[in-house]
mmCIF file as Biopython writes it, N, C-alpha, C and O atoms, coordinates in Angstrom:
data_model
#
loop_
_atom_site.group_PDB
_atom_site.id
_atom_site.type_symbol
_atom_site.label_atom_id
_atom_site.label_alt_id
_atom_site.label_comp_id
_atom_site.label_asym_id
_atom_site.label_entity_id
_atom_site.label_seq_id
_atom_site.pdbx_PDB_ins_code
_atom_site.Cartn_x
_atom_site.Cartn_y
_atom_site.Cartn_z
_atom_site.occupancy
_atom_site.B_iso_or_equiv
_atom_site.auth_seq_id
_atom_site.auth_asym_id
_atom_site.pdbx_PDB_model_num
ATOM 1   N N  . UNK A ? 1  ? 14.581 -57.214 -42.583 1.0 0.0 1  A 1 
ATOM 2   C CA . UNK A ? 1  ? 14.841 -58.538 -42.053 1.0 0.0 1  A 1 
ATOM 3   C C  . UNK A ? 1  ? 13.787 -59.504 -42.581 1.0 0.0 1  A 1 
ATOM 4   O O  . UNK A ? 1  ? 12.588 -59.231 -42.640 1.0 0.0 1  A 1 
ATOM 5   N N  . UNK A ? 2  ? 14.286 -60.553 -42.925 1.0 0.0 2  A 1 
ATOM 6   C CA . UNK A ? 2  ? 13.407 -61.623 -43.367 1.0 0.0 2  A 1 
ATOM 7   C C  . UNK A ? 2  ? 12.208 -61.856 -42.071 1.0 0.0 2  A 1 
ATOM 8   O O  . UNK A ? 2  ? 12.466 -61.483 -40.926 1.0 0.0 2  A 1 
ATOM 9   N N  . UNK A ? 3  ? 10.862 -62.530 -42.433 1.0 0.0 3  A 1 
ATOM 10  C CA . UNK A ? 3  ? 10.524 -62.511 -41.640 1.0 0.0 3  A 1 
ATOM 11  C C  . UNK A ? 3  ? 9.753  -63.957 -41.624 1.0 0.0 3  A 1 
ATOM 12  O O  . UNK A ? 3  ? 8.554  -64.206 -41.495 1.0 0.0 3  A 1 
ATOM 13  N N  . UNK A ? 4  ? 10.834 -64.782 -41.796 1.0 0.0 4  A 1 
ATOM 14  C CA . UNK A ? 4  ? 10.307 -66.374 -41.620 1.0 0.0 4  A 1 
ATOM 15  C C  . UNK A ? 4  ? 12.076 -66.438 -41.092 1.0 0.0 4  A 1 
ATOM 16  O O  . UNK A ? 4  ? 13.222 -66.018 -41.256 1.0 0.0 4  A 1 
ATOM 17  N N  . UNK A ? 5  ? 11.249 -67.244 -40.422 1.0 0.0 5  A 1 
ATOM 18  C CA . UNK A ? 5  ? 12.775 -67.546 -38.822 1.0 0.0 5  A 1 
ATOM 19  C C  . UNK A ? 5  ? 13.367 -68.738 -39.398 1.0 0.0 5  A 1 
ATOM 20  O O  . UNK A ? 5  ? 12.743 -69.464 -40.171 1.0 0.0 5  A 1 
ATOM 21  N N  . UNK A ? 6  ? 14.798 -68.993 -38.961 1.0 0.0 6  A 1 
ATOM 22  C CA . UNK A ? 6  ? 15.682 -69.980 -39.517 1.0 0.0 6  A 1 
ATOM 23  C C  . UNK A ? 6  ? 15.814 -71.341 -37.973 1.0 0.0 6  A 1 
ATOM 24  O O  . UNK A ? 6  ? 16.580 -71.243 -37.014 1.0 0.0 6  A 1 
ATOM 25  N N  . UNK A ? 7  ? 15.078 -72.164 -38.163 1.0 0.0 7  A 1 
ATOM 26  C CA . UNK A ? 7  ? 14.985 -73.155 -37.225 1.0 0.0 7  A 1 
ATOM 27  C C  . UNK A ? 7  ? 16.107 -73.591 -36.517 1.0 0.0 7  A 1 
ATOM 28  O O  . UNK A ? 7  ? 16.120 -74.498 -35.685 1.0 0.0 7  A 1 
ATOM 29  N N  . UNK A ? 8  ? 17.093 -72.872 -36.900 1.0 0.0 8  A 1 
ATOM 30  C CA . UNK A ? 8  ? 18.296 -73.538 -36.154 1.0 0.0 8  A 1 
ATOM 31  C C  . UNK A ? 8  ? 18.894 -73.016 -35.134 1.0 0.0 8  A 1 
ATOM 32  O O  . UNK A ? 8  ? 19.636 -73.643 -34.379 1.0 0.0 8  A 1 
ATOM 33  N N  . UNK A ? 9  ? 18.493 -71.334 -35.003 1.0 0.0 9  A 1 
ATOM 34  C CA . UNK A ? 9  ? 18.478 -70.599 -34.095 1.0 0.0 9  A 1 
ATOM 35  C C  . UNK A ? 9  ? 17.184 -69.946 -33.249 1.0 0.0 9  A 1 
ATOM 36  O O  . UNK A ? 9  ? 16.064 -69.726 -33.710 1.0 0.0 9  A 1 
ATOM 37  N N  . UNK A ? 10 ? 17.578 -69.738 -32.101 1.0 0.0 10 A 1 
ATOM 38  C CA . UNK A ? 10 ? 16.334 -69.549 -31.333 1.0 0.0 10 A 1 
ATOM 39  C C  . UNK A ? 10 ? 15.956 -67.628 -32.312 1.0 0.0 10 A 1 
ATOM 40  O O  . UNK A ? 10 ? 16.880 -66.960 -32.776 1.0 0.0 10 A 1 
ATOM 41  N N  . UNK A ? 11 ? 14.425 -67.174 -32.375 1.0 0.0 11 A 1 
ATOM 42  C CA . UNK A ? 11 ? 14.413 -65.909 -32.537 1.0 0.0 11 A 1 
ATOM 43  C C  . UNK A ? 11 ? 14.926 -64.844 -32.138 1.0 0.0 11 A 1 
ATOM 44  O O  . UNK A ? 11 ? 15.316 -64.008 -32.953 1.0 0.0 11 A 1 
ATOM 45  N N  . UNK A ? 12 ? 15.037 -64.647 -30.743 1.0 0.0 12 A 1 
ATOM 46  C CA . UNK A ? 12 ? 15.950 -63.832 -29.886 1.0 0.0 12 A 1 
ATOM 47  C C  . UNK A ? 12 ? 17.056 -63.478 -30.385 1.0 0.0 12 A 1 
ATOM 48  O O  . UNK A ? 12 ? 17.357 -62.291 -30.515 1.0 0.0 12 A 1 
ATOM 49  N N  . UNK A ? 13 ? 17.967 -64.647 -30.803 1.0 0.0 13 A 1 
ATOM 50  C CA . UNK A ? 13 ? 19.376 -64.905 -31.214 1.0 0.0 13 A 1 
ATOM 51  C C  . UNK A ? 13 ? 19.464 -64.048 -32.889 1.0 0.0 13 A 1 
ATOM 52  O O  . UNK A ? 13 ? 20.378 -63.342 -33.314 1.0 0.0 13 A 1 
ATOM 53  N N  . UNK A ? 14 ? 18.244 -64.411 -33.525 1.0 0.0 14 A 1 
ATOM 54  C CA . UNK A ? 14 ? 17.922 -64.244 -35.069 1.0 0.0 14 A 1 
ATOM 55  C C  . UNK A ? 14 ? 17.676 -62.422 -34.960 1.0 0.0 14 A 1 
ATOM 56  O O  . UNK A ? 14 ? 18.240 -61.648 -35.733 1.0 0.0 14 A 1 
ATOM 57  N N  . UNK A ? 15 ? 16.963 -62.086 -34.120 1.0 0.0 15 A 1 
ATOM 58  C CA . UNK A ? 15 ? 16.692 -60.700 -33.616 1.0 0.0 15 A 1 
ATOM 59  C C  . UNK A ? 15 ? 17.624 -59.752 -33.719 1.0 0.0 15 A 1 
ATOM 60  O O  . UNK A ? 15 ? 17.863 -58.735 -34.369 1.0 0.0 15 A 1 
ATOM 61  N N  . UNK A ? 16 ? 18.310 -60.761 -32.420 1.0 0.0 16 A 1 
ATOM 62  C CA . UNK A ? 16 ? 19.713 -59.551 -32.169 1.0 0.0 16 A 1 
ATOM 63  C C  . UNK A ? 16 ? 20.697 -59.682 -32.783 1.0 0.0 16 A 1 
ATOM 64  O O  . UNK A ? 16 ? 21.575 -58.909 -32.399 1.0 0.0 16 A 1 
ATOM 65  N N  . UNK A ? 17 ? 21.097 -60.585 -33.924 1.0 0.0 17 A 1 
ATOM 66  C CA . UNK A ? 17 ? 21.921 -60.591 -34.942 1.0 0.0 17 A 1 
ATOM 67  C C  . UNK A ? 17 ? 22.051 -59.975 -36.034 1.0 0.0 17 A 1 
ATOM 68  O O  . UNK A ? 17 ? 22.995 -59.908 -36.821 1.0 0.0 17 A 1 
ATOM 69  N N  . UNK A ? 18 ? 20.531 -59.303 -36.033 1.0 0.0 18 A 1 
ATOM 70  C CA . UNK A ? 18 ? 19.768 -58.189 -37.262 1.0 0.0 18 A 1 
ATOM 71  C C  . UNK A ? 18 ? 20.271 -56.923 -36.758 1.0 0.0 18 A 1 
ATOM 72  O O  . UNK A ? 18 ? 21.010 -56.189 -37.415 1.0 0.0 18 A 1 
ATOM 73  N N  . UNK A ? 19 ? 19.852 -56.675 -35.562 1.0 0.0 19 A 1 
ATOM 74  C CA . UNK A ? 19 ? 20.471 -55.495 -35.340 1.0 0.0 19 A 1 
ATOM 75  C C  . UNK A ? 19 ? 21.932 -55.224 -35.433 1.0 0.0 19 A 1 
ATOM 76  O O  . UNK A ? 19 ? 22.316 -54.179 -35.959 1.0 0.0 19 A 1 
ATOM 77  N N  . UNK A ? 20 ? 22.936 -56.267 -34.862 1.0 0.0 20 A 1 
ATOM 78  C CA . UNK A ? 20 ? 24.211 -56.179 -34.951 1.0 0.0 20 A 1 
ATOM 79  C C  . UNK A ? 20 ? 24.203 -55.654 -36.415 1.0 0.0 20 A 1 
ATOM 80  O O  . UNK A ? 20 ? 24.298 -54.441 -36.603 1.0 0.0 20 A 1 
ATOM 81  N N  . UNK A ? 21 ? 24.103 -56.442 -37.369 1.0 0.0 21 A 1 
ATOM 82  C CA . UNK A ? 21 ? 24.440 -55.934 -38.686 1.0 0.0 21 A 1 
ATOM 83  C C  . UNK A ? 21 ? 23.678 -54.650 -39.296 1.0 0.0 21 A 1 
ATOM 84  O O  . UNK A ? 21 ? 24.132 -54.078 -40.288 1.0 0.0 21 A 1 
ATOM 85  N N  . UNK A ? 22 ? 22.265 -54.141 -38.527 1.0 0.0 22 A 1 
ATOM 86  C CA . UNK A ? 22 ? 22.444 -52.702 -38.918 1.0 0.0 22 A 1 
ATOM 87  C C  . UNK A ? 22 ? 23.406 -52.216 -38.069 1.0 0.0 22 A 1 
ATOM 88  O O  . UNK A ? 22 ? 24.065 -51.444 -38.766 1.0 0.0 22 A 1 
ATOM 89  N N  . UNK A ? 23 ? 23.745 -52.226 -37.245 1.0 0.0 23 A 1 
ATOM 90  C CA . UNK A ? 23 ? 24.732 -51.150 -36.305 1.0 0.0 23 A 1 
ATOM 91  C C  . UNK A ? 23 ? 26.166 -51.520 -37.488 1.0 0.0 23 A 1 
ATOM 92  O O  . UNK A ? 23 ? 26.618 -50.557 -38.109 1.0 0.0 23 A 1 
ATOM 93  N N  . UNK A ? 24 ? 26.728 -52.776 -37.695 1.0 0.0 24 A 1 
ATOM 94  C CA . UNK A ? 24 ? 28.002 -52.840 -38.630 1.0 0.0 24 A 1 
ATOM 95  C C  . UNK A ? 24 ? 27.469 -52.256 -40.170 1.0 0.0 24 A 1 
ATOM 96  O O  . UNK A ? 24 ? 28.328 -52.093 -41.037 1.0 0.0 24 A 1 
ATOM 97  N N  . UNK A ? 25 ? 26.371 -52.023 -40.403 1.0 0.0 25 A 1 
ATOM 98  C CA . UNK A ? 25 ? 26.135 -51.274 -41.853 1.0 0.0 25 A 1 
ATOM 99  C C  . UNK A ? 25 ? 26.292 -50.066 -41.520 1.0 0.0 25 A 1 
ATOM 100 O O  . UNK A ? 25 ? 27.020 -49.480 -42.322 1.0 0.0 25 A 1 
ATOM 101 N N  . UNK A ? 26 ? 25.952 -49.477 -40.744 1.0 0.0 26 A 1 
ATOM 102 C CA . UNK A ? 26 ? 25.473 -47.888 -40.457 1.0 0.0 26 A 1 
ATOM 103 C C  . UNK A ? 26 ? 24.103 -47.568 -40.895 1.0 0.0 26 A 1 
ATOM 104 O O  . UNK A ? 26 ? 23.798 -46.586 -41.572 1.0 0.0 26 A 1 
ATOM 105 N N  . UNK A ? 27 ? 23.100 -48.702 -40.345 1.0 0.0 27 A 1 
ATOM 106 C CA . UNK A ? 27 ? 22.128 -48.273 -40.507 1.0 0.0 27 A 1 
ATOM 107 C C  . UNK A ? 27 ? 21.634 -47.747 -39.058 1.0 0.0 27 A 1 
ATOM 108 O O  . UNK A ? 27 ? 20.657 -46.998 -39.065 1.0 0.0 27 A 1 
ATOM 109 N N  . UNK A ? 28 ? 22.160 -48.038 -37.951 1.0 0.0 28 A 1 
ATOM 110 C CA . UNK A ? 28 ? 22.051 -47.589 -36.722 1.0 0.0 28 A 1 
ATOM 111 C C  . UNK A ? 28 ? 23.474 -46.739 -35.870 1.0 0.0 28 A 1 
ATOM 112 O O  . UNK A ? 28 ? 24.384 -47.465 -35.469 1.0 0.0 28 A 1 
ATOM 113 N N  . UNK A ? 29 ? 23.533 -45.844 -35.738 1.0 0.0 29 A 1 
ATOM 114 C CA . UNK A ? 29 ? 24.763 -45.113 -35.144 1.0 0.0 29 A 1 
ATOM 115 C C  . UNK A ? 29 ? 24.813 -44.820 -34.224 1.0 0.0 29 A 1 
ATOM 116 O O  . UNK A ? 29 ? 23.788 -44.651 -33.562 1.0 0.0 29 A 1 
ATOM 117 N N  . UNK A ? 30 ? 26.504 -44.541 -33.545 1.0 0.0 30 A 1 
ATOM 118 C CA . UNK A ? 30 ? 25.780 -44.026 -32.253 1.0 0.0 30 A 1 
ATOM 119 C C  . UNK A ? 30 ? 25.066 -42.844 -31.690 1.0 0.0 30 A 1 
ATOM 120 O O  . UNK A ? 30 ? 25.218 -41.682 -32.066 1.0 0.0 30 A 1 
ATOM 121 N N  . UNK A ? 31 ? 24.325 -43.237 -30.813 1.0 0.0 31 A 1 
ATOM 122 C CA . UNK A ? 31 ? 23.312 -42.244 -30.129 1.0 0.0 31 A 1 
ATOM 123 C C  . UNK A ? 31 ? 21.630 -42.952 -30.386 1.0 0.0 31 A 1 
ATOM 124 O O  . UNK A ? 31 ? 20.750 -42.794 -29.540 1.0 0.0 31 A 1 
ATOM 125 N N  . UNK A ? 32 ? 21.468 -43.508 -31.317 1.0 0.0 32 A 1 
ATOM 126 C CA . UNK A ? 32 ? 20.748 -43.790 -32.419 1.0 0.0 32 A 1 
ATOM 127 C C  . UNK A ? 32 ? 19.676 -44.113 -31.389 1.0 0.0 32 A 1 
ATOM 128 O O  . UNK A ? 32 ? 20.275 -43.999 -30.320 1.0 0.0 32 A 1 
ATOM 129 N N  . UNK A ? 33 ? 18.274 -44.493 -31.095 1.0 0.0 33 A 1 
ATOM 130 C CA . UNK A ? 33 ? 17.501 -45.677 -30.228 1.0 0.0 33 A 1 
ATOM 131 C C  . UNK A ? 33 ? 17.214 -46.343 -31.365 1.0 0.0 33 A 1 
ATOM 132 O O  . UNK A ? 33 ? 17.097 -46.091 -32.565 1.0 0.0 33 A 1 
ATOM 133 N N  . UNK A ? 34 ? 17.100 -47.696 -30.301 1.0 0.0 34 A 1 
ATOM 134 C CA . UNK A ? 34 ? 17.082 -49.021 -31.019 1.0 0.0 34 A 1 
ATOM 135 C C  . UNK A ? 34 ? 15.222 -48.709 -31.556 1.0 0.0 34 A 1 
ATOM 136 O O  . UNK A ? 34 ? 14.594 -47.747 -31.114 1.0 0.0 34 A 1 
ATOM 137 N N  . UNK A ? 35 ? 14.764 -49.480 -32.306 1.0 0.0 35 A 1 
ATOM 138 C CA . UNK A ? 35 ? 13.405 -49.300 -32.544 1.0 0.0 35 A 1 
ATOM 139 C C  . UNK A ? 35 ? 12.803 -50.231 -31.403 1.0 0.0 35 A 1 
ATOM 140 O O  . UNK A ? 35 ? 13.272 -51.254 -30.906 1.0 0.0 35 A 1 
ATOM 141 N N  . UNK A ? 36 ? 11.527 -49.502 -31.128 1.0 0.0 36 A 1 
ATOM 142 C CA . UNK A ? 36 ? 10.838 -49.881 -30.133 1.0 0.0 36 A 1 
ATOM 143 C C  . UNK A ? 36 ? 10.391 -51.333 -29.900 1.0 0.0 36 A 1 
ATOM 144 O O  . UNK A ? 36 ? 10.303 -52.041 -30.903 1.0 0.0 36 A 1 
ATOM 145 N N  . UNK A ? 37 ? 10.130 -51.808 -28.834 1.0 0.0 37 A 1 
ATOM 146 C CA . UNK A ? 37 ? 10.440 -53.124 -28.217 1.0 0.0 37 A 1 
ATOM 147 C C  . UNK A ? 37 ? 8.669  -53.608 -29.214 1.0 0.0 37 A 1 
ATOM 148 O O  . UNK A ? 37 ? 8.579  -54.431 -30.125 1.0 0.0 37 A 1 
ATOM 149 N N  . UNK A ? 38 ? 7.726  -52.916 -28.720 1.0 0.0 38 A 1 
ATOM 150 C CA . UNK A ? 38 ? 6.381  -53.114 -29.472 1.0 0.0 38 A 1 
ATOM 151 C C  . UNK A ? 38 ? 6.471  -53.036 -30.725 1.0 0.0 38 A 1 
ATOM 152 O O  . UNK A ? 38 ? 5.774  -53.913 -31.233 1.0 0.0 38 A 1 
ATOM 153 N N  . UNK A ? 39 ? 7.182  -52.183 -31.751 1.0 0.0 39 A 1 
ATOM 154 C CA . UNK A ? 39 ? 7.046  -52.220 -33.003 1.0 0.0 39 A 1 
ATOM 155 C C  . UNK A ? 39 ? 7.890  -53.238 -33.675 1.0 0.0 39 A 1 
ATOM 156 O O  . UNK A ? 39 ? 7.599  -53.686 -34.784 1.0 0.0 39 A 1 
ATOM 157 N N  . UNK A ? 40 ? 9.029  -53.635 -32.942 1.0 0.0 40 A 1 
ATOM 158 C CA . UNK A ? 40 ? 9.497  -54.861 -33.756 1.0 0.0 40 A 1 
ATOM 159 C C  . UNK A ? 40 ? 8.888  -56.528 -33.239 1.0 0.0 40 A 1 
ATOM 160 O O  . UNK A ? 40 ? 9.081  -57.618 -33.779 1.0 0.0 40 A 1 
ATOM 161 N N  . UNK A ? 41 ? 8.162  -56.204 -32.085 1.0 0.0 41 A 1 
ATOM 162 C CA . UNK A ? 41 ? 7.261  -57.346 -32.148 1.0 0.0 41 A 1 
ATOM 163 C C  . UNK A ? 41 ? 6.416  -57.580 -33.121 1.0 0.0 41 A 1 
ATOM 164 O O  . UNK A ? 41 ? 6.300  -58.637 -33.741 1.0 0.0 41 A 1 
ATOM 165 N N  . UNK A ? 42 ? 5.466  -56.017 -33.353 1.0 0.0 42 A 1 
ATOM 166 C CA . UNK A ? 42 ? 4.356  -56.129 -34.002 1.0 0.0 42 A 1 
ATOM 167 C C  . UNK A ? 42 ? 4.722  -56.626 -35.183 1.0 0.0 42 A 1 
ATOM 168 O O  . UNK A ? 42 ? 4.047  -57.571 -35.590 1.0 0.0 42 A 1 
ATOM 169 N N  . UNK A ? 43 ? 5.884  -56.131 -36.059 1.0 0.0 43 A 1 
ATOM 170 C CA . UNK A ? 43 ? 6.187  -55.870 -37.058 1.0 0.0 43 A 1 
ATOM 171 C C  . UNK A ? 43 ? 6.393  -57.561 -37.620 1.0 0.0 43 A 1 
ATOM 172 O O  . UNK A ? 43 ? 5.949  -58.218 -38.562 1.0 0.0 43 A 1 
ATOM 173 N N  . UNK A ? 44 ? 7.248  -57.799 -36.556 1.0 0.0 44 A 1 
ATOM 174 C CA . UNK A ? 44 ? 8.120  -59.384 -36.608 1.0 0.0 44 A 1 
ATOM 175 C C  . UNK A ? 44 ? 7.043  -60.598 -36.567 1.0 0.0 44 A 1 
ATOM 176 O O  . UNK A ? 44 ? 7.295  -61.637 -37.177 1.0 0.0 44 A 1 
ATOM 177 N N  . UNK A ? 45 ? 5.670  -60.424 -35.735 1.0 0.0 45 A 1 
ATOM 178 C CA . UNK A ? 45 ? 4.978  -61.116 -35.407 1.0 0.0 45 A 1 
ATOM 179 C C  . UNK A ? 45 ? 5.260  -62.125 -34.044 1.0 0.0 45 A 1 
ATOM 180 O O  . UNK A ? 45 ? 4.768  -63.253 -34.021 1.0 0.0 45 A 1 
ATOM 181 N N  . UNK A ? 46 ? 6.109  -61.604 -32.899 1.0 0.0 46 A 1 
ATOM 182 C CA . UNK A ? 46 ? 6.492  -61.918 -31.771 1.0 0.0 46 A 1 
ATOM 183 C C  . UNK A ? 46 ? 6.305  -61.772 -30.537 1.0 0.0 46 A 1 
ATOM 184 O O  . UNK A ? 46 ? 5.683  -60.725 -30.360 1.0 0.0 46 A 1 
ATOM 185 N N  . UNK A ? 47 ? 6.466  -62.147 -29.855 1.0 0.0 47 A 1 
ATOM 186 C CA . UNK A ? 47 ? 6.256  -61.814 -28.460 1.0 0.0 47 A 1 
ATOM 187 C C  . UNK A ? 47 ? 7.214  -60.552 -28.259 1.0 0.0 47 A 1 
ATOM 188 O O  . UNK A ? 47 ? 8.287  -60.386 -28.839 1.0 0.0 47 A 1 
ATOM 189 N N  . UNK A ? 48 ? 6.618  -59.683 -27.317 1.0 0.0 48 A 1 
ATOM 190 C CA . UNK A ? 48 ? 7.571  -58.652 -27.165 1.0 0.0 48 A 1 
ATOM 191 C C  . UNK A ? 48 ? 8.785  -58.784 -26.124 1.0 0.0 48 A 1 
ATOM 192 O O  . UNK A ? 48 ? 9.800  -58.088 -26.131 1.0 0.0 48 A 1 
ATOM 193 N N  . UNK A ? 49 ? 8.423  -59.996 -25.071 1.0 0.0 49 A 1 
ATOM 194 C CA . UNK A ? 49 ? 9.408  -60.580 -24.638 1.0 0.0 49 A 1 
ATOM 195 C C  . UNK A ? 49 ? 10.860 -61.278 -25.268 1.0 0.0 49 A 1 
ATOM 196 O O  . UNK A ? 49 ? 11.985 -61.355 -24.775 1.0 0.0 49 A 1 
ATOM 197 N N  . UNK A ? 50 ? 10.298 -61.753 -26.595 1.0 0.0 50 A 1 
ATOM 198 C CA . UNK A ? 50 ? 11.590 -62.399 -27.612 1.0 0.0 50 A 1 
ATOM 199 C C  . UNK A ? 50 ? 12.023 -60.925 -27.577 1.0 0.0 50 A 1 
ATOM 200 O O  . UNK A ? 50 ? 12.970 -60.889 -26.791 1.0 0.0 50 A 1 
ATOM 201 N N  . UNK A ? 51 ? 11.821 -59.887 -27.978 1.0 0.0 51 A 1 
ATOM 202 C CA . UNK A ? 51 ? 12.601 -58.631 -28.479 1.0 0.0 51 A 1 
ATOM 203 C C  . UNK A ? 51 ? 13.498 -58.135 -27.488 1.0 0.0 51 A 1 
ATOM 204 O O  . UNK A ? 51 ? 14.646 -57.823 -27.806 1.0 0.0 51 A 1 
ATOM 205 N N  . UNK A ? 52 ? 12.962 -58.003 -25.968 1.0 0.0 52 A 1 
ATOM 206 C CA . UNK A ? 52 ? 13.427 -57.420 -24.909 1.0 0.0 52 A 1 
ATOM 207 C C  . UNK A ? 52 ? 14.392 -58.828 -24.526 1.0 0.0 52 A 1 
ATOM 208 O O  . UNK A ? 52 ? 15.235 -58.700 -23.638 1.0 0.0 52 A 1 
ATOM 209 N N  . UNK A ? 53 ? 14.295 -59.670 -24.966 1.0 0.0 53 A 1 
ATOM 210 C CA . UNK A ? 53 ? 15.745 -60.918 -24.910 1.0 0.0 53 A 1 
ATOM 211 C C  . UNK A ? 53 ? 16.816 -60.207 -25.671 1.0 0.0 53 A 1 
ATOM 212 O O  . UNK A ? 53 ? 17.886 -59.714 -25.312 1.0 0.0 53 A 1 
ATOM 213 N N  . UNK A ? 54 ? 16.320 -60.282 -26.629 1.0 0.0 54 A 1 
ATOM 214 C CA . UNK A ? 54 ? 17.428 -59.954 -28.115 1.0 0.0 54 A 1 
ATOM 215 C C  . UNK A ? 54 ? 18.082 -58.425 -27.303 1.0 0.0 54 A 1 
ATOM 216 O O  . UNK A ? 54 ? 19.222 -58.506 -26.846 1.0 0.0 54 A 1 
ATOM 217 N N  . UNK A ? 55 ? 17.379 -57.190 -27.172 1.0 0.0 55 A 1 
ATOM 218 C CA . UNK A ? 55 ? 17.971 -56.148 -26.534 1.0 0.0 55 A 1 
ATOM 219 C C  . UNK A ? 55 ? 18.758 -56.739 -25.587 1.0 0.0 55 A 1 
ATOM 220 O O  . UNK A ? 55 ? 19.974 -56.899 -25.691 1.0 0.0 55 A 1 
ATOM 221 N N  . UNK A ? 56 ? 18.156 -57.025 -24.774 1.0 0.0 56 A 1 
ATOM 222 C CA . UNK A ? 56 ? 19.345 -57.171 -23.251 1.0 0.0 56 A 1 
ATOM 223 C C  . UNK A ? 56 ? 20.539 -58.345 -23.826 1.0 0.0 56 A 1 
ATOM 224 O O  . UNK A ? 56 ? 21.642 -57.805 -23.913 1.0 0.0 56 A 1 
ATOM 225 N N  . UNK A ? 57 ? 20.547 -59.271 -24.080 1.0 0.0 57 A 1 
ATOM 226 C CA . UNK A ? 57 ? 21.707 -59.629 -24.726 1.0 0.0 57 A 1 
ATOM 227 C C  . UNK A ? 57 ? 22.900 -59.121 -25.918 1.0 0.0 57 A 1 
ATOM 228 O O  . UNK A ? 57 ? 23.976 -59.548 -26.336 1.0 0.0 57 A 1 
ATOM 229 N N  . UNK A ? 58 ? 21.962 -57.904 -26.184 1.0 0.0 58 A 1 
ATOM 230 C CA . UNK A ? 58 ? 22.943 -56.481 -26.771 1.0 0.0 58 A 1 
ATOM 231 C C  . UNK A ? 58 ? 23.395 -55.623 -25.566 1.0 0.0 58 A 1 
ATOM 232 O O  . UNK A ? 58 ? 24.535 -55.172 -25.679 1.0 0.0 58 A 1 
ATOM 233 N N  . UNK A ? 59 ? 22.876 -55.380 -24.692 1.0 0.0 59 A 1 
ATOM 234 C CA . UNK A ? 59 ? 23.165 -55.005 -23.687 1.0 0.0 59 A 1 
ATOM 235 C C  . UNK A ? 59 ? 24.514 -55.588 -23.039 1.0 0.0 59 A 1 
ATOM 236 O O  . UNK A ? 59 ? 25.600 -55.040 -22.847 1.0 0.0 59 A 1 
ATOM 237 N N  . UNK A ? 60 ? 24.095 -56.810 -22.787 1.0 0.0 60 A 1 
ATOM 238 C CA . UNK A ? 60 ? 24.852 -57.810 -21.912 1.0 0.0 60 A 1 
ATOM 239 C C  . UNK A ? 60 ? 26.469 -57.557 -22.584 1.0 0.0 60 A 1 
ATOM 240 O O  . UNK A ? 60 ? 27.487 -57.607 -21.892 1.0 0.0 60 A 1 
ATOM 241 N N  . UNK A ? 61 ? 26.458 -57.374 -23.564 1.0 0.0 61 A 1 
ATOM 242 C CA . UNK A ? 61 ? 27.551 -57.367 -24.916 1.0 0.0 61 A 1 
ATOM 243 C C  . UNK A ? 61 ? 28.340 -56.592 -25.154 1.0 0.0 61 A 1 
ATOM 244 O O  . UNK A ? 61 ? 29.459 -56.666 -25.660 1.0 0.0 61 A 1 
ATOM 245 N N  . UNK A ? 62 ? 27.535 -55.513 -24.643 1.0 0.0 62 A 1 
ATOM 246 C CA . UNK A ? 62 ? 27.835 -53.540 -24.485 1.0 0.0 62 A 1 
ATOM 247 C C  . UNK A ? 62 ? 27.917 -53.253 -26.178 1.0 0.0 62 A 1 
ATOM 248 O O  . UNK A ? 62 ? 28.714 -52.432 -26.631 1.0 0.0 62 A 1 
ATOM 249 N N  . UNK A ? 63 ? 27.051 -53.985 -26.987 1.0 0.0 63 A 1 
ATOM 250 C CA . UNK A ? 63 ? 26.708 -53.524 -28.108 1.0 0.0 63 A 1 
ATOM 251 C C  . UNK A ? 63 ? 25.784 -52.310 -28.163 1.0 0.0 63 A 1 
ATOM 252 O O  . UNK A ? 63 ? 25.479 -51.522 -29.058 1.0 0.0 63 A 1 
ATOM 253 N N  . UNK A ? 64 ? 25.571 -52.397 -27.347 1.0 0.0 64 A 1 
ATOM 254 C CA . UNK A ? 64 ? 24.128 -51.094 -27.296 1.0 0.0 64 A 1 
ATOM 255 C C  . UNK A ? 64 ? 24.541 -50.277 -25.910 1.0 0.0 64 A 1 
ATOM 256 O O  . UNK A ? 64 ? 25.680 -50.497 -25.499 1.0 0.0 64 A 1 
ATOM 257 N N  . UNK A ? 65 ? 23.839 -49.493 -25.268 1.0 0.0 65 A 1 
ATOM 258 C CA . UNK A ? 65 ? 23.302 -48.793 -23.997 1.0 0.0 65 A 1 
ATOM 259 C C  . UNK A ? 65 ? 22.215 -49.066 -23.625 1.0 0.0 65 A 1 
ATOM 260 O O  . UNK A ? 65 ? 21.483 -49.316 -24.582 1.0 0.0 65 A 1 
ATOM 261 N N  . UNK A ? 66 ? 21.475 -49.185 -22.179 1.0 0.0 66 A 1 
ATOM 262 C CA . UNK A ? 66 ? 20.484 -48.667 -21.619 1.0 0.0 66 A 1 
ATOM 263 C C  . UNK A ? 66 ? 20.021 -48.008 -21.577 1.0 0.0 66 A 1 
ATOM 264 O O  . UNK A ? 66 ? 19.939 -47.916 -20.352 1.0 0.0 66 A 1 
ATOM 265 N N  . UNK A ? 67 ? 19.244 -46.891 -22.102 1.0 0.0 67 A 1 
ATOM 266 C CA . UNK A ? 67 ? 19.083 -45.414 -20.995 1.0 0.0 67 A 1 
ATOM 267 C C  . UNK A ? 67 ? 17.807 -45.288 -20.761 1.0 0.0 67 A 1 
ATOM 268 O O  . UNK A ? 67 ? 17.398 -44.375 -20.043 1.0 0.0 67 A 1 
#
């Protein structure tokens, strides 16, 4: 994922739109865990709160699971 953000969308939104398209590549399958809430902060340079947005609105979606 690029990692300079597109101003027109909030990050959260930019987040969980990355993942959608690994899950439609098959870079994520099911069963799969999502990568950790800390490492795609660290990674991204974010709050780990933006990440746990982006998850739960995969959630919200039933793009993903809880467990």
């Amino acid at each position: 994922m690029n990692r300079e953000w597109n101003d027109s969308q909030p990050i959260y939104r930019q987040l969980r739109d990355h993942v959608v398209h690994m899950i439609l590549d098959g870079v994520l399958k099911e069963g799969d865990p999502l990568p950790s809430v800390r490492n795609v902060a660290a990674e991204y340079r974010v709050n780990p709160l933006t990440v746990l947005k982006a998850y739960q609105e995969l959630v919200d979606e039933e793009l993903v699971e809880k467990r």
